[in-house]
C-alpha positions as CSV (number, residue, x, y, z in Angstrom):
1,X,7.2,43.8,-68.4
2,X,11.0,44.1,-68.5
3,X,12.6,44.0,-64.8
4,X,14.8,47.2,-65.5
5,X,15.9,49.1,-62.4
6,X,16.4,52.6,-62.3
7,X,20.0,52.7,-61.1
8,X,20.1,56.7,-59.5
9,X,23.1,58.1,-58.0
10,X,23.1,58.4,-54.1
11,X,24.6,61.4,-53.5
12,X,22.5,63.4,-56.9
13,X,20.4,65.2,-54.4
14,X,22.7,66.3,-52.2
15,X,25.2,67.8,-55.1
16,X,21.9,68.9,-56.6
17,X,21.4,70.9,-53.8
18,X,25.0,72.5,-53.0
19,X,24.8,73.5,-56.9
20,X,21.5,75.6,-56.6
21,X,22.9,77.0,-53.4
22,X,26.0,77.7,-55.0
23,X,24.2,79.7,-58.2
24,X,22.2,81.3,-55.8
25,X,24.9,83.1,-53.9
26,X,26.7,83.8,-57.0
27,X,23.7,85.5,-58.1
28,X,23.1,87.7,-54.7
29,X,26.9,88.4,-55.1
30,X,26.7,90.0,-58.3
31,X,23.5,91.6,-57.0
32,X,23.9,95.7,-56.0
33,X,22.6,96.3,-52.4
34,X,18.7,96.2,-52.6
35,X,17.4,99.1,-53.5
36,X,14.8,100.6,-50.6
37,X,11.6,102.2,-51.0
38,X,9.7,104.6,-48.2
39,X,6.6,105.2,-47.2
40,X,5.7,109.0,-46.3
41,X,2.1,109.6,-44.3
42,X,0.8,112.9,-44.5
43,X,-2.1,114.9,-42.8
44,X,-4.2,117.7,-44.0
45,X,-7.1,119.3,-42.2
46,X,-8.7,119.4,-45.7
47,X,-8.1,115.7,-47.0
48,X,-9.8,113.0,-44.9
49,X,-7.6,110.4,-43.1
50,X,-3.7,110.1,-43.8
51,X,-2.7,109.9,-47.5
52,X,0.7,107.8,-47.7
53,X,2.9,107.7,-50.7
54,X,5.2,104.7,-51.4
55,X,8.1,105.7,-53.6
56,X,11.9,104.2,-54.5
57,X,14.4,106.1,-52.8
58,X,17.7,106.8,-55.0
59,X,21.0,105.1,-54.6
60,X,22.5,108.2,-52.8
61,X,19.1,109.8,-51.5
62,X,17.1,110.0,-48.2
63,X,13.5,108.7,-47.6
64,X,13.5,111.9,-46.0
65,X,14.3,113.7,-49.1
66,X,11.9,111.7,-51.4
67,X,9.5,112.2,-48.5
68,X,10.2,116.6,-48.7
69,X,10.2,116.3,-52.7
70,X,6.8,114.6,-52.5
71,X,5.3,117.1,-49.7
72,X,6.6,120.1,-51.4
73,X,4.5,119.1,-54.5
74,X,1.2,118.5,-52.3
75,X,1.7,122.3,-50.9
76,X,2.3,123.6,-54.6
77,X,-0.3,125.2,-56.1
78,X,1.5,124.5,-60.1
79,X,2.5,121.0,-59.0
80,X,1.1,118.5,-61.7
81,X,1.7,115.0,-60.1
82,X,-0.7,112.7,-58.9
83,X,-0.7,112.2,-55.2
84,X,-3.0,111.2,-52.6
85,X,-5.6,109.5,-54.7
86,X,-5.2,112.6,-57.2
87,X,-6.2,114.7,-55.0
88,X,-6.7,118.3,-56.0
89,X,-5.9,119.5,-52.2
90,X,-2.9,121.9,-52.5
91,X,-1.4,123.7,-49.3
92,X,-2.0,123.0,-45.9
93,X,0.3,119.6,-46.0
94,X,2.1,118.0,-43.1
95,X,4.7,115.3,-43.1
96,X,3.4,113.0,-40.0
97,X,6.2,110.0,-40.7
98,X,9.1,108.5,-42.6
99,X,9.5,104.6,-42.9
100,X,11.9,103.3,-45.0
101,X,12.3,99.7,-46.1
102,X,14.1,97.3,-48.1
103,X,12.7,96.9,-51.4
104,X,11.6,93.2,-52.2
């Protein structure tokens, strides 16, 4: 067994450390705002319990708007999307709540 040392730098954590937190900033700067997602609950005497929809809201949109979009398909009688557990309920649909959040 040779009696080498390891010789490591003091200061390699700490420079380490301010680099990472440097590329990570860089990164969140380059970064467009988050986009956000919303969650619309909706009630139907027909459909049992709430049926809530979670979809991405558009750069320049509403959850409120995503939220109408989504409702005026459930009380569409020709509207093909899926919603609700594919639900084949159509008309009778009531927006109960908005809630928008940041999209992680």
């Amino acid at each position: 067994m040779t009696g080498r040392r390891q010789v490591v730098w003091p200061g390699a954590a700490a420079v380490l450390a301010a680099s990472l937190f440097a590329l990570t900033r860089l990164v969140a700067a380059r970064t467009p705002d988050a986009p956000k997602r919303v969650t619309c609950s909706f009630s139907n005497p027909a459909y049992s319990g709430y049926c809530r929809e979670t979809a991405d809201v558009p750069k320049n949109g509403t959850g409120d708007a995503v939220c109408a979009d989504i409702l005026a398909c459930l009380n569409d009688t020709a509207c093909i999307k899926t919603y609700c557990q594919a639900t084949t309920v159509r008309g009778g649909w009531k927006l109960e709540s908005v809630k928008e959040e940041e999209k992680k």
